[in-house]
N, C-alpha and C positions, 0 to 999 in steps of 0.2 A: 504493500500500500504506500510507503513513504517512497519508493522509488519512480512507484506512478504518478504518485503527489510533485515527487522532483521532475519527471520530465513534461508531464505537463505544464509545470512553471516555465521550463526552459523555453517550450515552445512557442508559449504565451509572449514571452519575453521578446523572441524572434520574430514573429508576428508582427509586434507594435515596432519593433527597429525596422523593419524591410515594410512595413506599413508607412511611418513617416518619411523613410526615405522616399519611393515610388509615387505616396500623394502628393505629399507633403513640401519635402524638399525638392525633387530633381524638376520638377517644371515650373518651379519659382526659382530656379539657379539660387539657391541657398546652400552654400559651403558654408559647415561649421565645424570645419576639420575632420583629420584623419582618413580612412579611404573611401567613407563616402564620399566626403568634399571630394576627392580624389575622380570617386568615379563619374560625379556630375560634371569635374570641369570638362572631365574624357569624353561626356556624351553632347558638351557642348561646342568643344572642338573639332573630333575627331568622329564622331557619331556614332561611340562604339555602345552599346547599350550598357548602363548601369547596371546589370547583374552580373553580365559576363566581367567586366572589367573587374566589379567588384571580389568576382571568386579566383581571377588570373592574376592580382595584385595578392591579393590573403597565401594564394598557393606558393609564391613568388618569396612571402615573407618567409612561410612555415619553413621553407625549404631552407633556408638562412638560419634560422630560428631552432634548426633538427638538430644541430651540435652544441649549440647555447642553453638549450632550454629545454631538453628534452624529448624522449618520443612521448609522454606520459602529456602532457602541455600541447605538445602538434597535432594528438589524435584529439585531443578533446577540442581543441580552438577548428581545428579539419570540420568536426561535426556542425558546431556552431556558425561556423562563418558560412559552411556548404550551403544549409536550410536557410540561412540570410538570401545568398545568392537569387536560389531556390526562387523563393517567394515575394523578393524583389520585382523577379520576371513577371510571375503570376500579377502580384498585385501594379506591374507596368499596364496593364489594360484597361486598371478602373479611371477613369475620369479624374481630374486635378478636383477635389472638395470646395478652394475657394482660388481666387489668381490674386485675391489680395497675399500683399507678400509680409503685411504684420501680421495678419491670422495666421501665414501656414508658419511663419515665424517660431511662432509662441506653441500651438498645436502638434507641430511636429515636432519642435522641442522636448516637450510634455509626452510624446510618445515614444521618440527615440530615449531620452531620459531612463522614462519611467521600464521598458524595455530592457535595456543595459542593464539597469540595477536589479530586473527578475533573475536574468542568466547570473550576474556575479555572486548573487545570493545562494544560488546552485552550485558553486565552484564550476561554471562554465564561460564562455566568451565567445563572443560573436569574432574576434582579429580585430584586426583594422588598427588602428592606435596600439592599442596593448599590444601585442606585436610587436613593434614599432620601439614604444616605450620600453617593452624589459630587452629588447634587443641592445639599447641604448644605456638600458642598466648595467648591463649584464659587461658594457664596453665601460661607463663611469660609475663604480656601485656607489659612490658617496655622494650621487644627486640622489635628491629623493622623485619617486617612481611621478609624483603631481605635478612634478616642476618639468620632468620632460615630457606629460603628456600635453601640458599646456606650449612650453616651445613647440610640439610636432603640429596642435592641432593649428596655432598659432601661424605656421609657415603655411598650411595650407589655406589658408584663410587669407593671408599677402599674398600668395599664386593667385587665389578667386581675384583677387582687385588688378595686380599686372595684367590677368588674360581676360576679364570682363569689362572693363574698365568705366567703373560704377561703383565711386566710394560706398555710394548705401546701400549696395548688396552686403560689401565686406562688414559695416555696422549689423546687416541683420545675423550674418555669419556670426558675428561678436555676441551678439546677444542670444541667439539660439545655443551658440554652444555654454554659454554663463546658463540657460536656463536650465539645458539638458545635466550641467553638474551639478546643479541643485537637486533634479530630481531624483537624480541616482543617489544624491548623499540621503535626500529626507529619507529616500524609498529606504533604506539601509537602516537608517538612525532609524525611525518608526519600527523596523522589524527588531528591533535590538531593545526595545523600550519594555518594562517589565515594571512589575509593583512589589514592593517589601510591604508586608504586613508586620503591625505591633500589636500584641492585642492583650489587653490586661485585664484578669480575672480569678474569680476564687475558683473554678473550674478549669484548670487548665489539662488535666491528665485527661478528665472525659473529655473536652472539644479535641485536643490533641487526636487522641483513639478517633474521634467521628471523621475528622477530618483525614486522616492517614486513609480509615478502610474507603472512604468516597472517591479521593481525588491521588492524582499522582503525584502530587506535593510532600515534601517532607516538613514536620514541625521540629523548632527547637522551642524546650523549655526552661527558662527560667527564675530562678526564684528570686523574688524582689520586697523590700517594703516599703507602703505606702508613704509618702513624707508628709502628710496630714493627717491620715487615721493610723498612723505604724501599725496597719495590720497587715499580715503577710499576702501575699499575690503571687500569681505565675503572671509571667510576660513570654508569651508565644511569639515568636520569630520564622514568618514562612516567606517565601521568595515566592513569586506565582505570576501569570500571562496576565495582561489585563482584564484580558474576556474571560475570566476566571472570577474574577474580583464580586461580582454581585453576588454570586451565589455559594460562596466562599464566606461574604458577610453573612447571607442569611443562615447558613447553619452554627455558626456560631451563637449568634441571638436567640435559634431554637434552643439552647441550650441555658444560654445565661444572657437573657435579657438586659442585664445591667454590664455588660464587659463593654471597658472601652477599648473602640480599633481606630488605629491610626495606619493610613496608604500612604505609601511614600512611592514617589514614584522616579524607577532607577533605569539609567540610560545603557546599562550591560549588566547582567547576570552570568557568570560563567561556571558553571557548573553540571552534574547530574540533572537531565532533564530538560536543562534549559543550550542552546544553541546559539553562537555568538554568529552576527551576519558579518560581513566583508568585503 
């Protein structure tokens, strides 16, 4: 089941990058780095279509990439990039969504973005950049992997303006790719976000026990005294998903209606159970 859950992510993820690209970007000449830019400017000069370019560039990398980095990295980015290509082609037939070029700006920003960030949460990659980037690491390990992905996508986005010559493409190129790194971080940061529960009461062994046989969470407990009634207390310590959290409160209250729970809410959990994103 969790592997079906992974690759359906991945594909989902795939989907919305070769979606934005085909609607989105390549018939609004929007370069916002790395090989798609790449493969738009290609389809604007040379007329070679954006999928193929885009799978004979990715192959072009892996194959450089086979001694650097891996066969373990080239089979797995092979797959990703491949289905990119893939469905690039496919989704070249539907119709441009809008020819204004702020909407497909921000839109396909938000789709390539939010895309990227499904696969990397898989330990997958579509190429393109990454590529690029740890190729570049792999030559300077003491830049960090953000700084040359921003030079790479950076340079492609200067090409978009030398061969388009339309500063305000290259602005939209600026802004779609700032948009698409936001959504890849939120996407990540959002999956990484988890809740610490406190919860103080004279029942601490029973909710402990209720809560253990219900849920896959582990309790720790406590012994504390109050600083206004010095009577003695448990203080429960559970780490739990968000969407956890309501009905996590309500069996505790079945039990002792008077416990207080305090949510704290923590930007990584790393441990049993819990799954750190990347």
């Amino acid at each position: 089941m969790e592997k079906l859950k992974k690759y359906i992510t991945i594909i989902l993820g795939v989907l919305m990058v070769a979606f934005a690209i085909s609607v989105f970007y390549t018939p609004n000449k929007i370069v916002s780095g790395g090989v798609s830019g790449i493969s738009t400017i290609l389809y604007y000069t040379l007329g070679i279509q954006t999928g193929i370019s885009y799978a004979v560039i990715n192959i072009s990398l892996l194959i450089l990439a086979l001694k650097k980095l891996g066969k373990e990295f080239v089979l797995n980015t092979l797959v990703g990039a491949g289905l990119v290509s893939v469905f690039v082609e496919v989704f070249s037939y539907i119709p441009p969504i809008t020819d204004d070029v702020f909407l497909a700006t921000v839109f396909g920003a938000l789709f390539y973005g939010i895309g990227i960030g499904l696969t990397l949460t898989q330990g997958a990659s579509t190429g393109g950049t990454d590529i690029l980037s740890r190729l570049f690491q792999s030559l300077f390990p003491h830049i960090k992997i953000g700084s040359l992905l921003l030079v790479v996508d950076a340079t492609v986005i200067f090409a978009s303006f030398i061969i388009f010559k339309q500063f305000e493409l290259a602005l939209y190129g600026i802004i779609a790719l700032c948009i698409s790194s936001f959504a890849i971080n939120w996407l990540i940061q959002k999956l990484n976000i988890s809740k610490l529960a406190f919860v103080v009461t004279d029942n601490g062994v029973e909710i402990a026990k209720s809560l253990i046989s219900k849920s896959p969470r582990g309790v720790t407990i406590i012994n504390a005294t109050g600083g206004y009634t010095m009577d003695n207390k448990n203080v429960l310590i559970c780490a739990l998903k968000e969407s956890e959290a309501e009905a996590f409160q309500k069996r505790i209250l079945e039990i002792d209606k008077n416990a207080f729970i305090i949510f704290s809410e923590s930007s990584q959990i790393v441990g049993n159970g819990f799954r750190v994103y990347k």
